[in-house]
N, C-alpha and C positions, 0 to 999 in steps of 0.2 A: 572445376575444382582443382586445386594445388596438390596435384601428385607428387613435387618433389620433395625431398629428405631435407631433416634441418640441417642438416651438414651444406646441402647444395645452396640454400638461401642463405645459409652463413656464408659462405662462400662468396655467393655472386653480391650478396651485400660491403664485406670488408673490401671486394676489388672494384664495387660502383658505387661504393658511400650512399646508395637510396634509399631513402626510409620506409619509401612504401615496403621496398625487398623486403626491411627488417618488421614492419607493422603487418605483413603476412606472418610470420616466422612469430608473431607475440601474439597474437589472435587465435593461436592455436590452444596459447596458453592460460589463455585471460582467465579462465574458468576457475583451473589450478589456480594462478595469480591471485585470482578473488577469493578462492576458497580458504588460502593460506590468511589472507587478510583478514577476512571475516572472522575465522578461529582466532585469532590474535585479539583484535580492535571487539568483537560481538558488538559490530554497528556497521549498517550495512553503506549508510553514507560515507563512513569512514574507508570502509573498504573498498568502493567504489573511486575516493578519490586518491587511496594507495595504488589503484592499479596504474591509471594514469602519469601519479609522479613516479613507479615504476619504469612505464615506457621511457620517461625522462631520461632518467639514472641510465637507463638501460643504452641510450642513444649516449652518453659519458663514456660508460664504465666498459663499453664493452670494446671499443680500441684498444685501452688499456692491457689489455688480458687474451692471455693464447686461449679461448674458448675450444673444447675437444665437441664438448656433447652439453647442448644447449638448454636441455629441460632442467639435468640436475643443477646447474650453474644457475639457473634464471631462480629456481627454486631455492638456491639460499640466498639470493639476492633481493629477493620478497620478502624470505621471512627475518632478513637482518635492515632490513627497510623498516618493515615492522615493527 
């Protein structure tokens, strides 16, 4: 199982560009992710295909932006997805 911090997979992600790095690091969150969605869309198809176009954006937006702490960031990027 993945012991380490979202910090260290952010990390080892911005300096290897791998996606897998960052699809461990969003797998953590899918749940949250979905949960945010679902309260939004109350359609669980719906909400299932925001998480995906999530990881999308997320693989965009996240060079962009000095990321500190990963949950609450990812967290309003879902729900402004939304």
């Amino acid at each position: 199982s993945e012991q380490r911090s979202d910090e260290a997979l952010l990390a080892e992600y911005r300096r290897s560009g791998d996606t897998a790095v960052l699809g461990r690091l969003y797998e953590r969150y899918m749940p949250m992710v979905y949960g945010v969605c679902l309260k939004i869309f109350k359609d669980s198809a719906k909400a299932e295909d925001a998480v995906m176009t999530i990881y999308e954006e997320l693989v965009r937006k996240l060079p962009e932006h000095d990321v500190k702490e990963f949950r609450p960031w990812l967290y309003v990027l879902a729900r402004n997805h939304c």
